[in-house]
Structures are given as structure tokens and as C-alpha cells.
Backbone as CSV, one residue per row, in Angstrom:
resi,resn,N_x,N_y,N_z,CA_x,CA_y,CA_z,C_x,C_y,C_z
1,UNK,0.836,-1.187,0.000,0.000,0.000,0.000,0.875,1.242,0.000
2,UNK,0.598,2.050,-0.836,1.188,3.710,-0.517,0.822,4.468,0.036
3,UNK,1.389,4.440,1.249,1.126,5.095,2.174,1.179,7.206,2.149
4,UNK,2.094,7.047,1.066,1.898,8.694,0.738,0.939,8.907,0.648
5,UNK,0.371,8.625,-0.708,-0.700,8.799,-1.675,-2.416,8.647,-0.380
6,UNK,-1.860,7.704,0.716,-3.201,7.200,0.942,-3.664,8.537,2.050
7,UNK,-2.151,8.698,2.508,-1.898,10.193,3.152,-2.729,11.449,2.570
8,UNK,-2.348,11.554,1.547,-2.952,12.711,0.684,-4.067,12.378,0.205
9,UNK,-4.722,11.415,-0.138,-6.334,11.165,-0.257,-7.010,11.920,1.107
10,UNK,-6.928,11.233,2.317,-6.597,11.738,4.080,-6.940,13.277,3.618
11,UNK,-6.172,13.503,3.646,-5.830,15.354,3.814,-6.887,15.828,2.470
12,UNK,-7.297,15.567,1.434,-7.868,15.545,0.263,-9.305,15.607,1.135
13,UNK,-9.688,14.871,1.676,-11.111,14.600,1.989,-11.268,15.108,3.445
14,UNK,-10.237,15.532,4.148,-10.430,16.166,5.372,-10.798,17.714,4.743
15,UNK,-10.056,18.408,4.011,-9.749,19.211,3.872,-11.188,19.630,3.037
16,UNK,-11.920,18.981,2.247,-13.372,18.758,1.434,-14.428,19.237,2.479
17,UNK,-14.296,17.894,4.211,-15.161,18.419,4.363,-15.035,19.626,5.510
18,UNK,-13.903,19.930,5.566,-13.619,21.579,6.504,-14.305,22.297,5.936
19,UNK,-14.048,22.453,4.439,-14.439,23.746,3.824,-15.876,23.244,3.741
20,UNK,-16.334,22.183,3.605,-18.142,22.032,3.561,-18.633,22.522,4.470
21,UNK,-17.978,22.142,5.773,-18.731,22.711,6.906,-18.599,24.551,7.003
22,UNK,-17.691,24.546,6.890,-17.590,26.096,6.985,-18.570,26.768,5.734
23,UNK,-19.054,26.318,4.774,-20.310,26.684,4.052,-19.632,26.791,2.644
24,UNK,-18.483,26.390,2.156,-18.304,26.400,0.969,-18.890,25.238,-0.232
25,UNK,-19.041,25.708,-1.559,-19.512,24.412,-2.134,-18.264,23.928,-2.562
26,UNK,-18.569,22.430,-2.300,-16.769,21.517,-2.988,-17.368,20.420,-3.725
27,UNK,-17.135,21.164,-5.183,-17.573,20.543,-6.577,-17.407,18.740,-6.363
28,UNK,-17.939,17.701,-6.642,-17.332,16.908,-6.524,-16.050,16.088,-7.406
29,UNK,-15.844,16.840,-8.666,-14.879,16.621,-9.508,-13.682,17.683,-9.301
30,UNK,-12.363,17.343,-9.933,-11.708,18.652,-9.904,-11.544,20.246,-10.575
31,UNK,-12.413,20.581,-11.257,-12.880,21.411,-11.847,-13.627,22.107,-11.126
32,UNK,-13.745,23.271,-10.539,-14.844,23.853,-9.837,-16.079,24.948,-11.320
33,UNK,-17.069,24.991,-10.614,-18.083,25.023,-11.215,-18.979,26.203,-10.798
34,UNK,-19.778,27.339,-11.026,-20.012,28.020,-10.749,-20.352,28.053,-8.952
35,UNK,-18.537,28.654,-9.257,-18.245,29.689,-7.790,-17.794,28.517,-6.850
36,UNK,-18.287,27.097,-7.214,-17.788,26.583,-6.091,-16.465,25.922,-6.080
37,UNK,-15.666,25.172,-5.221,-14.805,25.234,-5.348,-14.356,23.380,-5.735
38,UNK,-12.470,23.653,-6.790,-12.396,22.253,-6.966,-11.265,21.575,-5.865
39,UNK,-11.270,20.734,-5.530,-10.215,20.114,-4.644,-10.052,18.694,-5.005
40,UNK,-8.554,18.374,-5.072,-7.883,17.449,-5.086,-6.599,17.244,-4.909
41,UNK,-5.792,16.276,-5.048,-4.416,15.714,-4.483,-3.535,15.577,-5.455
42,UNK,-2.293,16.446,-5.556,-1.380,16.123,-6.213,-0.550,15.830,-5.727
43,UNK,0.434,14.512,-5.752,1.266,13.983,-5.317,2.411,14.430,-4.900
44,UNK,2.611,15.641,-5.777,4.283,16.503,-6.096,4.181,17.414,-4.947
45,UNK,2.667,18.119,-4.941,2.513,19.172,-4.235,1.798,19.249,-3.178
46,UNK,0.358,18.751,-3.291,-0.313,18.430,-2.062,-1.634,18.597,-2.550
47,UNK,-2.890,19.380,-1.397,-4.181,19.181,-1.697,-4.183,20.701,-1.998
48,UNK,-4.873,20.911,-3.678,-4.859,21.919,-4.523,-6.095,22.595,-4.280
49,UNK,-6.635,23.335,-3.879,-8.145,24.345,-3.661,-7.849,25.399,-5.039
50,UNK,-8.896,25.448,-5.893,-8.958,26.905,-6.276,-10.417,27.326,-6.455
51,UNK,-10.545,28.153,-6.683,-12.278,28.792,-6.650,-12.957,28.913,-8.421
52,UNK,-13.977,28.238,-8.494,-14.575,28.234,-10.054,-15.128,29.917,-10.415
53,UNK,-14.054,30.263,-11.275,-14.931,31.281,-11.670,-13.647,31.386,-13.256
54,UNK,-13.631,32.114,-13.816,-13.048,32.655,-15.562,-11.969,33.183,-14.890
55,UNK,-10.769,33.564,-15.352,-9.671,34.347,-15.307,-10.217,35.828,-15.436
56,UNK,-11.097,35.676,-16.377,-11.550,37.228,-16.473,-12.033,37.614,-15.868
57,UNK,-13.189,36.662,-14.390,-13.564,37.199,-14.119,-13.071,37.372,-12.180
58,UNK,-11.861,37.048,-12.777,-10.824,36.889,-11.156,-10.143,38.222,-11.045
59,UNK,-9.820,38.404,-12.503,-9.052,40.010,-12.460,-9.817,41.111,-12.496
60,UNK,-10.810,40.844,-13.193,-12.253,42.053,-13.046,-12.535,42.433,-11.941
61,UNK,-12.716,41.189,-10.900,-13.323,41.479,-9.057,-11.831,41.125,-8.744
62,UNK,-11.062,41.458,-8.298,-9.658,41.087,-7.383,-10.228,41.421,-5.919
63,UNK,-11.424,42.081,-5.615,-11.504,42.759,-4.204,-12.435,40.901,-3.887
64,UNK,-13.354,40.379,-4.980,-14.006,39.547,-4.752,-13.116,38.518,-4.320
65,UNK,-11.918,38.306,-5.246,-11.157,37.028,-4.915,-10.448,36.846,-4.083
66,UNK,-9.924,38.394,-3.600,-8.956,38.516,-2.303,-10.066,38.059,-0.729
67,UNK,-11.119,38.171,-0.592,-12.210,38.068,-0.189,-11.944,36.419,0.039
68,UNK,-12.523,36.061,-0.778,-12.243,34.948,-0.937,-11.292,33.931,-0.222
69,UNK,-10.154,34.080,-1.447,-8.900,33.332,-0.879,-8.545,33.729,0.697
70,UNK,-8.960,35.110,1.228,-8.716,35.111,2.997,-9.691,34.387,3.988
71,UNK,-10.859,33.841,2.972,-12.111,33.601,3.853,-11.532,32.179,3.974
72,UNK,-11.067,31.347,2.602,-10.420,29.739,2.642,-9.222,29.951,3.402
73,UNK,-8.266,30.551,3.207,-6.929,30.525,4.186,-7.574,30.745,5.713
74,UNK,-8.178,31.528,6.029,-8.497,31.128,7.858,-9.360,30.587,7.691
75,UNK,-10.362,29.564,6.738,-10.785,27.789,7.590,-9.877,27.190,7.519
76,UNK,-8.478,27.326,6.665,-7.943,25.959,6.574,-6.764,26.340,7.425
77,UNK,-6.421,27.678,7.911,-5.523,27.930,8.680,-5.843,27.162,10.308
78,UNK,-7.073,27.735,10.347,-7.779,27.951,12.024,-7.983,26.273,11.835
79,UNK,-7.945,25.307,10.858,-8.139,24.258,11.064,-7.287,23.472,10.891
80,UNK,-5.851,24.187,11.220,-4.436,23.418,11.662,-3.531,23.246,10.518
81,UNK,-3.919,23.740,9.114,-3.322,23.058,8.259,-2.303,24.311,7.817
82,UNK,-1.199,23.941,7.007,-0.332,24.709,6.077,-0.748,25.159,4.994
83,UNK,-1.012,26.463,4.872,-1.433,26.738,3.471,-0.595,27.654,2.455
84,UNK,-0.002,27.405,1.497,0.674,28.397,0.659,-0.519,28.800,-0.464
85,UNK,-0.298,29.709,-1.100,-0.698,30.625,-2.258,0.040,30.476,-3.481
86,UNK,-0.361,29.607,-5.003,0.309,29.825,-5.765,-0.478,30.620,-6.810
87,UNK,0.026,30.972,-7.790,-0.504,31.613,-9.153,-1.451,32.681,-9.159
88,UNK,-1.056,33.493,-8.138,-1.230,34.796,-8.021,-2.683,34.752,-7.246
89,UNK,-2.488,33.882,-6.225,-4.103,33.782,-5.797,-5.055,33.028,-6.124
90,UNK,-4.771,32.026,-7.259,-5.643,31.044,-8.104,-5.633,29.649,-7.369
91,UNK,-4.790,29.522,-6.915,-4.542,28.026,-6.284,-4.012,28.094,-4.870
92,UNK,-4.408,27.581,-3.937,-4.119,27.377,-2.728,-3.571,25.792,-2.552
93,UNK,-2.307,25.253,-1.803,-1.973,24.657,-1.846,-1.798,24.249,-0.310
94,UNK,-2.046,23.011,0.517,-2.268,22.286,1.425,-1.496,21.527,1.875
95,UNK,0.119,21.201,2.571,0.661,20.282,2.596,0.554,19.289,3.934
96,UNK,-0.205,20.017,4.455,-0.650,18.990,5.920,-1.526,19.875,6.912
């Protein structure tokens, strides 16, 4: 058994239902879908969050997305975990 991988499923589905409870929608595929959000596990990096909405329409509202990405960083902060920021705010990244 791989125990990494089974690790990061773990953290994948903890991390699903933090943000459920805290009232976010978590698409059930990795693609998020109007507004709600996609989550899953990459092996290299960890458990990937980003929020469904257009590029266009991330840079149009930046006050919306900054909003946002601070509302997911303190559930997943206040709920013990590591969170970095990649791609300018698009992806939140989870390593435990």
C-alpha cells in the first residue's frame, strides 16, 4: 500500500469536508463550477483548492477574490493546516 498517496487522499477529503462545513460548495470533480470550489491531491505538491470562476472574471473582481482566498486561508488555517498561495491567488496549496 502507498502510504503517501493514501496520506494525501486523508488530507484531500479532510480538507473537502472543513471547507463544507464552513459553508463552501466543494464541486465533486476537480474542476470547480459556478463559484464553487475544486479540490484534489497532487502527489508533487499536495491538496490543490482553487475557486470556479473565468480568469476574467478573477481580475475584473480582485476585491471579490482577495475576499475569498482570505475567507479559505483562515478555515484551513484555524483548522491546523499549512497553506501556501500559488498563481497569483488562483490556487491554494495544502501540505498537511
Amino acid at each position: 500500500m502507498d502510504t503517501a498517496s493514501s496520506a494525501g487522499r486523508d488530507l484531500e477529503e479532510l480538507v473537502r469536508r472543513e471547507l463544507t462545513a464552513a459553508g463552501f460548495t466543494v464541486e465533486p470533480s476537480l474542476l470547480p463550477a459556478d463559484g464553487g470550489l475544486g479540490v484534489w491531491h497532487d502527489p508533487l505538491r499536495g491538496v490543490i483548492v482553487t475557486w470556479g470562476n473565468t480568469a476574467e472574471q478573477l481580475v475584473k473582481h480582485a476585491t471579490v477574490r482577495n475576499a475569498v482566498q482570505l475567507a479559505l486561508r483562515t478555515v484551513l488555517v484555524r483548522a491546523g493546516h499549512q497553506v501556501k498561495v500559488e498563481f497569483d491567488g488562483l490556487e491554494l496549496i495544502i501540505t498537511s
